[in-house]
N, C-alpha and C positions, 0 to 999 in steps of 0.2 A: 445350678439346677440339681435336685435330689435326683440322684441313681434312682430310677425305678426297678433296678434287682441288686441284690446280692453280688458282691465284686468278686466272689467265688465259684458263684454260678452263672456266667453272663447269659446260659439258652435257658435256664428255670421259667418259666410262667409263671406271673405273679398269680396270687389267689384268685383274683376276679377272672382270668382269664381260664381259670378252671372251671368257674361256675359258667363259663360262655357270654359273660360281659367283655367289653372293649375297656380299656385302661384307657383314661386320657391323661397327657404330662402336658402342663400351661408353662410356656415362656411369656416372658414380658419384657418387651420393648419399650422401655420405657425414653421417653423425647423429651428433651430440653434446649432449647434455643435451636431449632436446627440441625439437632446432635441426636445418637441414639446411645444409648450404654451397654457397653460389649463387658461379661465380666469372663475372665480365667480361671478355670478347673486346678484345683490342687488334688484330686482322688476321685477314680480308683484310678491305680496305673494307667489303664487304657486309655484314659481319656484328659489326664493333667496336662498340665499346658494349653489344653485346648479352648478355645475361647465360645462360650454361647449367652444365650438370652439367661440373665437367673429365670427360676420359677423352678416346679416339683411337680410330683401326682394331687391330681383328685383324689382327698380323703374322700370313703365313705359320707355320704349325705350333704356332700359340700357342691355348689355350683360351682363353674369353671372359674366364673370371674371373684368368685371368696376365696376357691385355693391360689388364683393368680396372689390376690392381695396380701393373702397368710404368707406366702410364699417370700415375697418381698419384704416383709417385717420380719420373718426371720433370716433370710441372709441378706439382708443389704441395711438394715437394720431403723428405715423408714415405711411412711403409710405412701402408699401406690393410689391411684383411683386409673381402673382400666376402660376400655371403649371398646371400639370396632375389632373383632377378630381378623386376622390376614387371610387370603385365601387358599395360602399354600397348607399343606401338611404332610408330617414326616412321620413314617412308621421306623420304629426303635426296632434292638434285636432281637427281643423279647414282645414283640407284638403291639405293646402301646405304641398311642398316635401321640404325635406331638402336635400342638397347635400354640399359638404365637398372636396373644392383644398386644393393641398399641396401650401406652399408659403414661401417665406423668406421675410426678410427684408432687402431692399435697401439703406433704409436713415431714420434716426433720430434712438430713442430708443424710448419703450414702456412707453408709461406713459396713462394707462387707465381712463375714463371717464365714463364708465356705469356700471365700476365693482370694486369692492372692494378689489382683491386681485388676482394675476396671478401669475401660477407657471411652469417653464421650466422641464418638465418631460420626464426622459428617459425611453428606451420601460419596464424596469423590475420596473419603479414605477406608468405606466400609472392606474391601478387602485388604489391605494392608496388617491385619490380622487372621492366622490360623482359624478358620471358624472349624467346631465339631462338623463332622458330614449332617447330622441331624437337623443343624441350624442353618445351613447354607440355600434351601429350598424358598429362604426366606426374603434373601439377602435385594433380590430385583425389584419386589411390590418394594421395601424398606426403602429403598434409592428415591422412587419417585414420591413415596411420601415425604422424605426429608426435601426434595428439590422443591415443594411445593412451596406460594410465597412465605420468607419469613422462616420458615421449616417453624410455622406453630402448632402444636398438637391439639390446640383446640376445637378443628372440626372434626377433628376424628375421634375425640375421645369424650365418652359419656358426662354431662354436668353431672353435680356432685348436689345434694343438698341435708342437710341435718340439721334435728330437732333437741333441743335439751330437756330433760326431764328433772325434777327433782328427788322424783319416787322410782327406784329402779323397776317394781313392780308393773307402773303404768309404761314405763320402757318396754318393758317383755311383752307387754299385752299387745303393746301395739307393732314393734317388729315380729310378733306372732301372725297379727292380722296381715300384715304384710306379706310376707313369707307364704299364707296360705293361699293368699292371693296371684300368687308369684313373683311377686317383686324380689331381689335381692337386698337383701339389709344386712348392715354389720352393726352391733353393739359396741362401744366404746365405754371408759370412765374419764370426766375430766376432773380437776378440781381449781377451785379457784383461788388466787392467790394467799398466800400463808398458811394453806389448809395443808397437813400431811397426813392426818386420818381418813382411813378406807371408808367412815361412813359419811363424811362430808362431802366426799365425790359425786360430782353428777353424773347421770347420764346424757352419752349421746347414740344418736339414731341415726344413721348415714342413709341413705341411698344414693341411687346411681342412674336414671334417666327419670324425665320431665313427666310421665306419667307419675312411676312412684312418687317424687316429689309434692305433685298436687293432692295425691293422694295422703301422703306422710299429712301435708299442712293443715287437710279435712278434719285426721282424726286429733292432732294435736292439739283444735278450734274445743275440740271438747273436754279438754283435760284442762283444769286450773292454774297448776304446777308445771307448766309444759308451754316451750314456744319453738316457732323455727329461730334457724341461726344462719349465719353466713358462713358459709364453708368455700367461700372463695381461701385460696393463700395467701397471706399478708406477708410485707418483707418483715423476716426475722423471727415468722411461723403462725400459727391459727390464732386469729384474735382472740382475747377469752372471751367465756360467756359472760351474756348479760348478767350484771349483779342481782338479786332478787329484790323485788321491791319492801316483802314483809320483812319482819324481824326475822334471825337466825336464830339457832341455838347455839350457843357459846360453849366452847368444852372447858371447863374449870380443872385445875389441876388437883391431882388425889395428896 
C-alpha cells in the first residue's frame, strides 16, 4: 500500500487535509478459493516487514472503488474487480482513514512490485503473519467472511459487466454518460489477435454492479459498432472479443 506521506515527515498533513478534507487510503482484500492475500512492506523503515492489504490514496477525482483497482494494477500487477466495503476503519498517523473492499481477481496473476513477498491466507492462519497496526481492525469481519461456505467471494463482491466498442470516441461518450450518472466505469483497450497497433485496439467499458450494467447494455442497444461482452474469467484469462462481423481494415506495410 502507497505511504500516504513523506517517509521523512511521518506528522505532515497531506494537502487535502489542509484544505479541511478527510484523505481516504483503499486496501483490498482481495479472496480466492477461501484465501485472502496478505502482501509485505519493503519501505519506509517504519513499516517494512510489515504485512497489509496492497491498495493507496484516493487521487483527486477518483472514486474509492477506481483508486482500489488502480491500485492493484500497479502493484500487484493484475485487474482487481472490488465489492462490499468492511465495516471497520483505521485512522493512519497523519489523519487519513483507511478503509478495506473485499475483491477478486479478473485477469492476469499476482506478480507484486512494491512488496517483497505475499501470502494467500486462510481464516485459521490470518494471524500467523505481522499485520501493520492499521490493517489489523480488519482482521475479525475477514475471518468470518473467509469461514463462509466454500470461502467464495462471489456474494460479496460486485458482478462485473463490459461493453466493446470499436470507436474509442463512442466509448468516452458513453462512460461519460455513465459517470454523470454515477455509476463507476473504467476504460480499457483490448486488441484482437495478431493486432499490435495502437489504432486497431478496441475498446472496453467495465462496470461494476447490476444497475450500471442494464444501464451500460441500454445505451450500447444504440451504437452500431458496440456490444456487451462476458466479463466473467475464463481459465487462462478474459476471452477475446467477438470478431467483427464487417470487413476490417488491413494495415499494408510501408
Amino acid at each position: 500500500m502507497e505511504t500516504p506521506r513523506p517517509a521523512d515527515a511521518p506528522d505532515a498533513p497531506l494537502p487535502s487535509d489542509r484544505d479541511g478534507e478527510q484523505r481516504v487510503v483503499v486496501g483490498v482484500a482481495l479472496i480466492r478459493a477461501g484465501r485472502v492475500l496478505a502482501a509485505r512492506r519493503t519501505a519506509p523503515a517504519a513499516t517494512a516487514g510489515g504485512w497489509e492489504f496492497p491498495g493507496g490514496k484516493v487521487d483527486p477525482g477518483e472514486t474509492e472503488i477506481e483508486a482500489g483497482v488502480r491500485e492493484i494494477a500497479e502493484e500487484l500487477g493484475c485487474e482487481a474487480s472490488l465489492g462490499r466495503r468492511l465495516s471497520a476503519e483505521s485512522t493512519l498517523p497523519n489523519g487519513a482513514v483507511l478503509r478495506v473492499y473485499l475483491g477478486r481477481i479478473v485477469f492476469g496473476e499476482v506478480g507484486p512490485t512494491e512488496h517483497d513477498a505475499v501470502r494467500w491466507l486462510a481464516a485459521d492462519e490470518l494471524r500467523e503473519v505481522a499485520w501493520l497496526p492499521a490493517d489489523e481492525p480488519f482482521l475479525a469481519e475477514l475471518e468470518q467472511v473467509l469461514a463462509e461456505p466454500a470461502g467464495d467471494p462471489a456474494p460479496v463482491v460486485a458482478p462485473t459487466a463490459a461493453a466493446h466498442f470499436d470507436e474509442g470516441e463512442d466509448a468516452e461518450q458513453v462512460a461519460g454518460t455513465l459517470r454523470e450518472e454515477g455509476h463507476t466505469v473504467r476504460l480499457a483497450r483490448e486488441s484482437f489477435a495478431g493486432e499490435d497497433d495502437s489504432e486497431d485496439r478496441a475498446w472496453l467499458v467495465h462496470v461494476e454492479d447490476p444497475v450500471a450494467a442494464r444501464r451500460l447494455s441500454e445505451l450500447v442497444g444504440a451504437i452500431e459498432l458496440a456490444w456487451m461482452v462476458d466479463d466473467e474469467p475464463q481459465p487462462g484469462g478474459r476471452a477475446p472479443a467477438p470478431l467483427p462481423d464487417g470487413p476490417k481494415r488491413i494495415k499494408r506495410p510501408r
